[in-house]
DSSP file (Angstrom, degrees, kcal/mol; ACC not computed):
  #  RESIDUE AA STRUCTURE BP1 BP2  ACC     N-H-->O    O-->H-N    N-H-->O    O-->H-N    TCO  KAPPA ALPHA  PHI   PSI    X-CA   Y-CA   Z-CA
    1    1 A X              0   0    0      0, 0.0     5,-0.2     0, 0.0     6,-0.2   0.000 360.0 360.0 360.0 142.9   98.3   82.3   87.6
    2    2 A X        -     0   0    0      4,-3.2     3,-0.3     3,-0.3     6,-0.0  -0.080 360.0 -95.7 -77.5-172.0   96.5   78.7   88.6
    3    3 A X  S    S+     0   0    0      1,-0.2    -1,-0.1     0, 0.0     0, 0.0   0.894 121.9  63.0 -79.0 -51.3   94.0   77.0   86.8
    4    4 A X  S    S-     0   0    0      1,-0.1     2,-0.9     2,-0.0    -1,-0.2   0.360 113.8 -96.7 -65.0  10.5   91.6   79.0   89.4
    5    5 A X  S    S+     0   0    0     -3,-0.3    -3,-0.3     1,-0.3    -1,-0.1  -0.645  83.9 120.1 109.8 -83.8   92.0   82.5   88.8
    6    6 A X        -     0   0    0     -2,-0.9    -4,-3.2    -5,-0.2     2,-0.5   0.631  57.5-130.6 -63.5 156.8   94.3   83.1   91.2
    7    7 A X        -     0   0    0     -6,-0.2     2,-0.3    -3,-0.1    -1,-0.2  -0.922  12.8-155.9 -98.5 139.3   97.8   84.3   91.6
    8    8 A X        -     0   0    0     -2,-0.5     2,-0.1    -6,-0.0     0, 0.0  -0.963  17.1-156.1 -91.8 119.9  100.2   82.5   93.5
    9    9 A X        -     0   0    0     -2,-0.3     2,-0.0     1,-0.1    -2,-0.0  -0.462  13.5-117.0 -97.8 156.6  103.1   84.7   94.8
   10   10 A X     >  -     0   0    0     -2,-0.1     4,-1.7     1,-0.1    -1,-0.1  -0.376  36.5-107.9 -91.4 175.6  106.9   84.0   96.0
   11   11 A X  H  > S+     0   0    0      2,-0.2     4,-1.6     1,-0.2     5,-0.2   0.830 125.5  62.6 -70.7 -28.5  107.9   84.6   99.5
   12   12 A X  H  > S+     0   0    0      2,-0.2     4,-3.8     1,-0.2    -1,-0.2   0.926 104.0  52.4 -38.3 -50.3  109.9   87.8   97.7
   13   13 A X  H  > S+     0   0    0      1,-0.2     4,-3.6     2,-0.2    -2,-0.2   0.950 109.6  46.7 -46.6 -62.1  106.3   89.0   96.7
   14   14 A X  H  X S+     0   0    0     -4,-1.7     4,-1.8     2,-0.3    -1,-0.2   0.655 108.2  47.6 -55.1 -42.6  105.1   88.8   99.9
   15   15 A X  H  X S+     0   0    0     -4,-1.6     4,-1.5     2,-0.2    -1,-0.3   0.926 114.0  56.9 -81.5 -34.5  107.8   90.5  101.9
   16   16 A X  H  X S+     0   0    0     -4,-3.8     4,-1.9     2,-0.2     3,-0.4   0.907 108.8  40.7 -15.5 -79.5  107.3   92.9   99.1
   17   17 A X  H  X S+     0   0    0     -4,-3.6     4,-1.7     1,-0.2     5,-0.3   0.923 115.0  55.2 -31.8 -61.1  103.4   93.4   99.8
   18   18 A X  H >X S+     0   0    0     -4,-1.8     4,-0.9     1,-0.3     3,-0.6   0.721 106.3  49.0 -53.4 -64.0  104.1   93.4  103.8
   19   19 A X  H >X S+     0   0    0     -4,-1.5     3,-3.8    -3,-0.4     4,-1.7   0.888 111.0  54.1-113.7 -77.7  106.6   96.2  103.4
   20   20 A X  H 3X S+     0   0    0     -4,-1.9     4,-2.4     1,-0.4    -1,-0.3   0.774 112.1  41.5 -19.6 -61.3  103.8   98.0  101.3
   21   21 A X  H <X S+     0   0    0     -4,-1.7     4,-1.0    -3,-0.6    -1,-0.4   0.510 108.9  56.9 -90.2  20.1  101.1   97.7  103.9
   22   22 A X  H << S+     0   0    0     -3,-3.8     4,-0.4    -4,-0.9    -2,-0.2   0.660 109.4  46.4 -97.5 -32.2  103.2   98.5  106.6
   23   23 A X  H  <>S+     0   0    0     -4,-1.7     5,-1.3    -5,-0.3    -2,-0.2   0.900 111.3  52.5 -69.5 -53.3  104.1  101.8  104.9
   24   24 A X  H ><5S+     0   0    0     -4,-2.4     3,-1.2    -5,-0.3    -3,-0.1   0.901  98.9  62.9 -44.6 -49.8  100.4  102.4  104.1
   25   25 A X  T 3<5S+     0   0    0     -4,-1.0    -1,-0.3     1,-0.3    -2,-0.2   0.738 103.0  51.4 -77.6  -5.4   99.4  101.9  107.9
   26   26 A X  T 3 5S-     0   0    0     -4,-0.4    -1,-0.3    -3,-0.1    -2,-0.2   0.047 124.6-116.5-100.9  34.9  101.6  105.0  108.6
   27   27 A X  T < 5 +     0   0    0     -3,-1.2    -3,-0.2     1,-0.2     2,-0.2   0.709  60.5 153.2  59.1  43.6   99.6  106.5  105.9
   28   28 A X      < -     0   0    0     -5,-1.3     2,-0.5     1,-0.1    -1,-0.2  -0.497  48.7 -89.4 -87.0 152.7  102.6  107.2  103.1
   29   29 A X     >  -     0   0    0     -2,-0.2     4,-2.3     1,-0.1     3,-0.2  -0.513  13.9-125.2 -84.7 149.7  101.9  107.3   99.7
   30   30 A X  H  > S+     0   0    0     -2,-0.5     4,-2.6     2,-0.2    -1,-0.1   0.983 116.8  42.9 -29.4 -69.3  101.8  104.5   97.1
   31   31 A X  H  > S+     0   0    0      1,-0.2     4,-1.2     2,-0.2    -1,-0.2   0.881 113.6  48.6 -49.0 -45.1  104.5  106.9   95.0
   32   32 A X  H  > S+     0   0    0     -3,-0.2     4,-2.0     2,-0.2     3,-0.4   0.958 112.5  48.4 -68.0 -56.9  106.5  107.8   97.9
   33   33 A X  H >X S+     0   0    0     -4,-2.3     3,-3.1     2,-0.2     4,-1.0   0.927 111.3  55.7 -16.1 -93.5  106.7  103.8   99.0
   34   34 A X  H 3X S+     0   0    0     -4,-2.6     4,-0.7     1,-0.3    -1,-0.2   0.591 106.4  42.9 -29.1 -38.3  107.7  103.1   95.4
   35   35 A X  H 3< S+     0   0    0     -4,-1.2     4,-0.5    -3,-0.4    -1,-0.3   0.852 117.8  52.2 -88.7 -33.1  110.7  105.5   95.2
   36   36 A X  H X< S+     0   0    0     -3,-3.1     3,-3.0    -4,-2.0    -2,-0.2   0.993 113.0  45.4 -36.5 -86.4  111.7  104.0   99.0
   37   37 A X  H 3< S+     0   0    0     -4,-1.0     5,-0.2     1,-0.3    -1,-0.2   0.569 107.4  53.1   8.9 -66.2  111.5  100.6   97.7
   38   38 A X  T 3< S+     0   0    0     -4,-0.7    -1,-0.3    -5,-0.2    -2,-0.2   0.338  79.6 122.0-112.0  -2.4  113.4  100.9   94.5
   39   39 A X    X   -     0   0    0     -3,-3.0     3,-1.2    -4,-0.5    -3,-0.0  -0.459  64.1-138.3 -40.7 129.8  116.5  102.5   96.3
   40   40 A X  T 3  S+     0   0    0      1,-0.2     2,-0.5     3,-0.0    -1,-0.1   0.972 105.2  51.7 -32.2 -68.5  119.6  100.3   95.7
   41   41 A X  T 3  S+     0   0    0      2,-0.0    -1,-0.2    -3,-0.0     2,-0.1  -0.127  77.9 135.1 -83.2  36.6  120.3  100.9   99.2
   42   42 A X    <   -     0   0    0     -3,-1.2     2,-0.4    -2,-0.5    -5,-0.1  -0.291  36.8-160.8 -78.0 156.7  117.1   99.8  100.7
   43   43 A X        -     0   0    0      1,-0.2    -2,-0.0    -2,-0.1    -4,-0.0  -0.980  11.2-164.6-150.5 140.1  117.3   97.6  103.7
   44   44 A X  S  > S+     0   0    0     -2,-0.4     4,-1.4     2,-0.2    -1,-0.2   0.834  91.1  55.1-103.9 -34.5  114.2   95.5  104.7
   45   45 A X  T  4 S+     0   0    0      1,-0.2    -1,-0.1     2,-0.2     5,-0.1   0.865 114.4  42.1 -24.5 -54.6  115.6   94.7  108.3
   46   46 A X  T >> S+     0   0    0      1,-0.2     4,-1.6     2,-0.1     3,-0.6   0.705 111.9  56.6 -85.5 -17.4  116.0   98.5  108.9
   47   47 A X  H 3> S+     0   0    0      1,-0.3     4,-2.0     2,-0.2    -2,-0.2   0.791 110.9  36.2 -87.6 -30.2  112.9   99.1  107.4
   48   48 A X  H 3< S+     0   0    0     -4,-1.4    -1,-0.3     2,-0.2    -2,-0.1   0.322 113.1  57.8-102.4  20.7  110.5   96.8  109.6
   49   49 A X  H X> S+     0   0    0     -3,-0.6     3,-2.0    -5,-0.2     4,-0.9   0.621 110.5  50.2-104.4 -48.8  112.6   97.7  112.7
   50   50 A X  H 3X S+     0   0    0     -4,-1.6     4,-0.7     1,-0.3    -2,-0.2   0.632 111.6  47.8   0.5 -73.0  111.4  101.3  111.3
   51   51 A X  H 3< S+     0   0    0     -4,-2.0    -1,-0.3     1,-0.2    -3,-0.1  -0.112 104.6  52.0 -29.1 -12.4  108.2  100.0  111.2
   52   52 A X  H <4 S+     0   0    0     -3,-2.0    -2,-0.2     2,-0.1    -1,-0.2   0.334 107.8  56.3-142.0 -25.8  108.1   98.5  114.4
   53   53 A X  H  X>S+     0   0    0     -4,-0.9     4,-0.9     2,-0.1     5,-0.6   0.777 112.7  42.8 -78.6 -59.9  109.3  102.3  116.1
   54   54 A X  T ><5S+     0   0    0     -4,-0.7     3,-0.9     1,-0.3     4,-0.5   0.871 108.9  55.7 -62.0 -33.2  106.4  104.1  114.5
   55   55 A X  T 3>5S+     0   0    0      1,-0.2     4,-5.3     2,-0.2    -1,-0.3   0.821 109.4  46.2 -65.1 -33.9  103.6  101.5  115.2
   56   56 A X  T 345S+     0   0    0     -3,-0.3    -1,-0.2     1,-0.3    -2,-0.2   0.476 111.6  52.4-106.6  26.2  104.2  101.5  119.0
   57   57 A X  T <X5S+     0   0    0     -4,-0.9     4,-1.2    -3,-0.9    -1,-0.3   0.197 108.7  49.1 -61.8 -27.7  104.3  105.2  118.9
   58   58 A X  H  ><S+     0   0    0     -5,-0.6     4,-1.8    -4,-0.5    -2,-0.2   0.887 114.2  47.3 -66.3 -59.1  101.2  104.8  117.2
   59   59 A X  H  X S+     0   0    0     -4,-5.3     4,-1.7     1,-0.2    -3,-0.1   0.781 108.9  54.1 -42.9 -30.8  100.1  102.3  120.2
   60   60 A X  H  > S+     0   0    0      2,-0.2     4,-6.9     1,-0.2     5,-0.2   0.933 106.7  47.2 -72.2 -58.0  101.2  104.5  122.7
   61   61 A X  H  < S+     0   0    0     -4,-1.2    -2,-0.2     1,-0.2     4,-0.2   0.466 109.2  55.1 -71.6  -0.2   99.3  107.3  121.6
   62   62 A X  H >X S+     0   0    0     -4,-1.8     4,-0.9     2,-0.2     3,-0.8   0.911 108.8  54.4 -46.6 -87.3   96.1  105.2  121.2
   63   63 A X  H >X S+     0   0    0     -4,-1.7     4,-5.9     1,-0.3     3,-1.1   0.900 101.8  49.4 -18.0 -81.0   96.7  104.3  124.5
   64   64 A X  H 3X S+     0   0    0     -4,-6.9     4,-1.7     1,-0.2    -1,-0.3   0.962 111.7  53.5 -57.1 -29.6   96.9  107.6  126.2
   65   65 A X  H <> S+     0   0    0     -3,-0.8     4,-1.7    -5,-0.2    -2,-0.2   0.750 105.8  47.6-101.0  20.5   93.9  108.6  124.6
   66   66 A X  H <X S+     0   0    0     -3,-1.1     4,-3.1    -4,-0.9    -1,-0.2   0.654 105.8  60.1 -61.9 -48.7   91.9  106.0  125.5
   67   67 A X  H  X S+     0   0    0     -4,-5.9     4,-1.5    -5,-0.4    -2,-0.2   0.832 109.2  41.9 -62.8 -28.5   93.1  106.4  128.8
   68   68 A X  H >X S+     0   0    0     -4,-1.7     3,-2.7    -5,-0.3     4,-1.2   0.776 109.7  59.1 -85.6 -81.7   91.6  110.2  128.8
   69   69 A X  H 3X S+     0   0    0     -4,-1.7     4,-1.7     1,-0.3    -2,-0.2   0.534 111.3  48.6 -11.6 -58.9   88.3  108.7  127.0
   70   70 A X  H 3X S+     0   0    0     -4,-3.1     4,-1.1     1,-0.2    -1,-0.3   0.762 110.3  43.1 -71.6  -6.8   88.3  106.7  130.2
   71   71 A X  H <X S+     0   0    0     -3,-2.7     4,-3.2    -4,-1.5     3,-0.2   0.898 110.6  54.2 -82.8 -39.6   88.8  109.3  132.7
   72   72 A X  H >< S+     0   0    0     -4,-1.2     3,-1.8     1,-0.2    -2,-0.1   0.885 114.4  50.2 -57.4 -60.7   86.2  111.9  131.1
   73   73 A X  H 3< S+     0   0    0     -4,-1.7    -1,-0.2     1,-0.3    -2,-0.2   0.632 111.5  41.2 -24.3 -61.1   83.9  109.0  131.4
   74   74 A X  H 3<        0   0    0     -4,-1.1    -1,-0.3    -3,-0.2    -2,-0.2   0.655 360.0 360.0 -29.7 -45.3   84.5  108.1  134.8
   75   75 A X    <<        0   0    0     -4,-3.2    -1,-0.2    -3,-1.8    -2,-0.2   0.664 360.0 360.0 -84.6 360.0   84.6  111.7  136.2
């Protein structure tokens, strides 16, 4: 911890966090994360390519219904 309060974190930390909220925004639990994580054979490459599947399934499906919000609007 600095002189200021804060914590400063390693870049380990960090990919840590990232991993954390990436899990989160596909709405997993803390506990469930935490046993992922702590697998031996956890892989953080495959895990944010993972990541990266499921968000632009998310996007997509945003999308389309945005696209019906605009049509009921329109018609």
């Amino acid at each position: 911890m600095g002189e200021n309060g804060y914590r400063y974190y390693g870049e380990e930390s960090l990919l840590q966090l990232q991993q954390i909220l990436f899990y989160r925004e596909l709405d997993m639990p803390l506990e469930d994360i935490k046993k992922i994580m702590a697998q031996s054979r956890f892989d953080a490459l495959k895990a944010l390519e993972g990541h990266k599947v499921a968000l632009k399934k998310r996007m997509d499906r945003i999308e389309c219904l945005l696209q019906t919000v605009d049509n009921t609007i329109n018609d």
